[in-house]
C-alpha positions in Angstrom: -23.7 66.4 194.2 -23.3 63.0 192.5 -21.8 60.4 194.9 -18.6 58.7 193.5 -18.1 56.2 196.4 -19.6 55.5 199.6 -19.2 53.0 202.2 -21.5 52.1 205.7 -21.4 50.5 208.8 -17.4 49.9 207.8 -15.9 47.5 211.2 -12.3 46.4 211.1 -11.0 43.8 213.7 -7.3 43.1 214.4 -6.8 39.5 215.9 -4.3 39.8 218.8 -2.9 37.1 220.9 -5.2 36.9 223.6 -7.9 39.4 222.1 -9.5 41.3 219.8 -9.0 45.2 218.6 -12.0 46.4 217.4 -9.6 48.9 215.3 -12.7 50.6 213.5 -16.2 50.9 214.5 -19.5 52.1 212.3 -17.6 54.1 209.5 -19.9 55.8 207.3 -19.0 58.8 204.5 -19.2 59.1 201.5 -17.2 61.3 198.4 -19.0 63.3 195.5 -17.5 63.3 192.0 -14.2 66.4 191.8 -14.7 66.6 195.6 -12.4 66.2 198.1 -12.7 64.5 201.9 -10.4 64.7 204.5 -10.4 62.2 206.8 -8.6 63.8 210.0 -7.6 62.4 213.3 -4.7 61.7 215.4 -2.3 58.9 214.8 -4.0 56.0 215.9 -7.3 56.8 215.2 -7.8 54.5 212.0 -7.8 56.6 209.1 -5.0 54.7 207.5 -6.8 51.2 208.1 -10.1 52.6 206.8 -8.4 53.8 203.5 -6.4 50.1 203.2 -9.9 48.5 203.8 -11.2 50.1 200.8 -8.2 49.5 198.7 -8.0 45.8 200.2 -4.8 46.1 201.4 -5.5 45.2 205.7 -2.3 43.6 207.0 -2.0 40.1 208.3 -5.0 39.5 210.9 -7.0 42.4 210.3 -10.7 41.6 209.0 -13.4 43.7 207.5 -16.8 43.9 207.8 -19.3 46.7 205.8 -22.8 47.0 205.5 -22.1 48.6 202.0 -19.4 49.7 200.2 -20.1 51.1 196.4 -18.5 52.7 193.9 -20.0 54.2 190.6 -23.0 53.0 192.3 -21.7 49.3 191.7 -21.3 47.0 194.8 -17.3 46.6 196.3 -17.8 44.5 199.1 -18.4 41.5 197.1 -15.3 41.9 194.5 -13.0 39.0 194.2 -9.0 39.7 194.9 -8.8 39.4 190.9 -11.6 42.2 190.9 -9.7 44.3 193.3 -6.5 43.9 191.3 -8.5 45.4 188.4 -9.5 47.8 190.4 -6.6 49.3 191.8 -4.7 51.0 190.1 -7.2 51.7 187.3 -10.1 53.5 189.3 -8.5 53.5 192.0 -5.5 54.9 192.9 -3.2 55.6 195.7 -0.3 57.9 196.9 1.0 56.4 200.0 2.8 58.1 203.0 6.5 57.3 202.4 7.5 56.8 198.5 10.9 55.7 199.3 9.2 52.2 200.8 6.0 51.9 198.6 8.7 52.4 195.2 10.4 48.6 193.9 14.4 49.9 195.1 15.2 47.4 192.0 13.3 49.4 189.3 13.9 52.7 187.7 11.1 55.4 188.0 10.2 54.8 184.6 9.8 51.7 184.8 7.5 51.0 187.5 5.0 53.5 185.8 5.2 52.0 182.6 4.2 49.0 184.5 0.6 50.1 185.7 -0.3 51.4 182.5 0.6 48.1 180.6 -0.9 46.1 183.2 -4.2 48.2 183.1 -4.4 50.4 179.7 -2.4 48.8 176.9 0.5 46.1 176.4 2.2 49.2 174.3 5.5 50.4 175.8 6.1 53.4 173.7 2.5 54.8 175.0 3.5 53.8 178.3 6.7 55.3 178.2 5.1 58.7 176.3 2.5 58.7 179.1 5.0 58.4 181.8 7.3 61.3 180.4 4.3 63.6 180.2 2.8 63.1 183.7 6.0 63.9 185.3 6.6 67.0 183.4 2.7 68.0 184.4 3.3 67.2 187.9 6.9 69.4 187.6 9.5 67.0 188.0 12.5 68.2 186.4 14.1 66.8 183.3 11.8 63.6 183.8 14.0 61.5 180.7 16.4 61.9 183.0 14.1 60.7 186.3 12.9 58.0 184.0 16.4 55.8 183.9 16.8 56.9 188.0 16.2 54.6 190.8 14.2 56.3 193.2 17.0 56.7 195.9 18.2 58.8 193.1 15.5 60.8 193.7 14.8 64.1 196.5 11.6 63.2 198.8 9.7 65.8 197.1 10.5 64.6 193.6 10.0 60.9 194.7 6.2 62.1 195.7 6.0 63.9 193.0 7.0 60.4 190.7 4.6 58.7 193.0 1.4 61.3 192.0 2.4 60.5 188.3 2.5 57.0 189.2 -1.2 57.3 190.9 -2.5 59.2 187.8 -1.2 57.0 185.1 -4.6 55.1 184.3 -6.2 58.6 185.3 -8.4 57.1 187.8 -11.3 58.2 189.4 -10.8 58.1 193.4 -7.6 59.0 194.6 -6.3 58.0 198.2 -3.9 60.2 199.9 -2.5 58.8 202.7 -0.9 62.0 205.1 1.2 62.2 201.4 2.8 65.6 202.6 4.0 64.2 206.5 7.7 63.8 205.7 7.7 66.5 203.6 9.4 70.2 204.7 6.7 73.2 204.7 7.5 74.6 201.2 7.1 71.5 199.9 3.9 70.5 201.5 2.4 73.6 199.7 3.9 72.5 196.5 2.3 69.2 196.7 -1.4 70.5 197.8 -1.5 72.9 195.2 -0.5 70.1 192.6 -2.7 68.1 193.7 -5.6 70.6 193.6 -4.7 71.3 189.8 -4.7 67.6 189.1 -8.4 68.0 190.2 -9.3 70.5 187.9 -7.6 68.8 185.5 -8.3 64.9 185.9 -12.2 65.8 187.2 -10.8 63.0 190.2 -12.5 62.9 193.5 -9.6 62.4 196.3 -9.6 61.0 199.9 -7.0 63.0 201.7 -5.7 61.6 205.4 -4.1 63.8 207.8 -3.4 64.8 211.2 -3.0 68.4 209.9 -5.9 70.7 210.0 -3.9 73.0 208.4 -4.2 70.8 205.3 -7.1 70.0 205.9 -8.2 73.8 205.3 -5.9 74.2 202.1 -7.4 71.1 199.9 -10.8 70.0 202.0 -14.5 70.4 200.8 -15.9 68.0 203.5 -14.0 66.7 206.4 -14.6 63.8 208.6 -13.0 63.8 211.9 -12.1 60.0 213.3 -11.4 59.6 217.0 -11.0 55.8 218.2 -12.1 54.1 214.9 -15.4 56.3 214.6 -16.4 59.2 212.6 -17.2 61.9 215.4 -17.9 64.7 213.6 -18.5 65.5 209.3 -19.4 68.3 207.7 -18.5 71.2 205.2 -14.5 72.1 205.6 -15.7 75.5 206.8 -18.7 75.2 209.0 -16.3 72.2 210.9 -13.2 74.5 211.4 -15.0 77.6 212.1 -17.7 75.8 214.6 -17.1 72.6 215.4 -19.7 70.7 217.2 -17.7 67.9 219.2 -14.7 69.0 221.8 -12.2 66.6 219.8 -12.4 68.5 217.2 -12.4 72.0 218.9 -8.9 70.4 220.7 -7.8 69.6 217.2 -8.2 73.0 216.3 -6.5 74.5 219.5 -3.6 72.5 218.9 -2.5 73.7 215.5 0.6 75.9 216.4 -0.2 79.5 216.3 2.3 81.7 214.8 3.2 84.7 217.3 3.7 88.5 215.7 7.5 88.4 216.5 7.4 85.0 215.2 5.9 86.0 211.6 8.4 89.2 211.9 11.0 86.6 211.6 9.7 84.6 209.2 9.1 87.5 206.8 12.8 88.8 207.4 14.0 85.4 207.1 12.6 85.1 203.6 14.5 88.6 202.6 17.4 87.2 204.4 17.3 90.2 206.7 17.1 88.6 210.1 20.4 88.0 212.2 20.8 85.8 215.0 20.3 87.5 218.4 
């Protein structure tokens, strides 16, 4: 398997008032071209500041420290903030948790992904704008002229993340980052969304970082998974040898706390979806 990106020895400090967080500590993994890792954990655990790290994006006081950090076997680390902002964007792209906040309120839909392609492909707005329209019919937003002149608190939360996987995939990039994309999002949905984004896979040959807390996810879009406890990697591996016998007893309590759906309970769902089941 080729390697896409990798990054070692990854260490993020967060300066506090009278200390220091060591937030992350020794991350190491690495992401094969059309594959997919999931970087699991409970909240806390540092999977969103290890994705920010790489995108360059660590808040106010946070600092980052790597041994190496590489992608298409060319050095990151070193990139300027003007390198970075090439970067983004073009190769790199990212879906972030909550699309209502990470979308400009002042700016239609169209608009804003117009913008990345003329910032990173071509100062042509027709291609932009032709670009834009197909995306969100590939990614199954409906009536997407229509989306296009919308704000996005016009928008539903599932066609909002829908908008904002166009917007991610408008410079086709190579590495996308999924940050827990599916969290506010109702079950139906969630599905929606994974298999979309699988099919962008096939489609865009894109490697993707996907973070969660769910390890039911995780077994719907994962070929490796790295499970983060503290700010360290604990355990990585293929998604099946991890979930069927995990070696460290964080991730076997990971496992054990997915909810497990009772017989009567999946009686009701099934009769609920044939609107057959009556209260009491």
């Amino acid at each position: 398997m080729e390697t896409l990106f990798d990054i070692s020895g990854l260490e993020i400090d967060i300066s506090m008032k009278t200390s220091v967080l060591h937030a992350v500590r020794g991350v190491s993994f690495s992401i094969g071209k059309a594959q997919t890792l999931c970087l699991v954990g409970e909240s806390g655990s540092g999977k969103s500041l290890t994705a920010l790290s790489i995108l360059g994006l660590l808040p106010q006081g946070a600092t980052r420290r790597v041994e190496r950090m590489t992608f298409r076997g060319e050095d990151m680390a070193g990139l300027s903030e003007r390198g970075m902002q090439d970067l983004r964007g073009r190769s790199i792209s990212v879906i972030f948790q909550d699309p209502m906040m990470a979308f400009n309120p002042t700016m239609t839909i169209g608009r804003q992904l117009e913008e990345v392609y003329l910032r990173h492909i071509a100062r042509d707005r027709k291609a932009a704008t032709a670009k834009a329209l197909d995306l969100l019919e590939r990614v199954g937003v409906t009536q997407p002229a229509t989306r296009m002149r919308q704000y996005p608190h016009q928008l539903s939360g599932g066609l909002r993340q829908r908008a904002m996987i166009a917007m991610a995939l408008m410079c086709e990039p190579d590495l996308l980052i999924a940050d827990e994309p599916t969290t506010a999002l109702d079950v139906t949905m969630q599905a929606q969304v994974l298999t979309l984004l699988r099919s962008i896979q096939v489609s865009f040959g894109i490697s993707i970082l996907f973070i969660t807390h769910d390890l039911g996810v995780v077994a719907a879009i994962a070929d490796t998974v790295a499970v983060m406890k503290a700010g360290q990697i604990i355990e990585v591996g293929d998604v099946r040898q991890v979930l069927r016998s995990p070696r460290e007893a964080y991730t076997k309590a990971l496992i054990d706390a997915v909810p497990k759906v009772t017989p009567l309970l999946a009686q009701k769902a099934a009769a609920l979806a044939v609107g057959e089941y009556v209260h009491g």
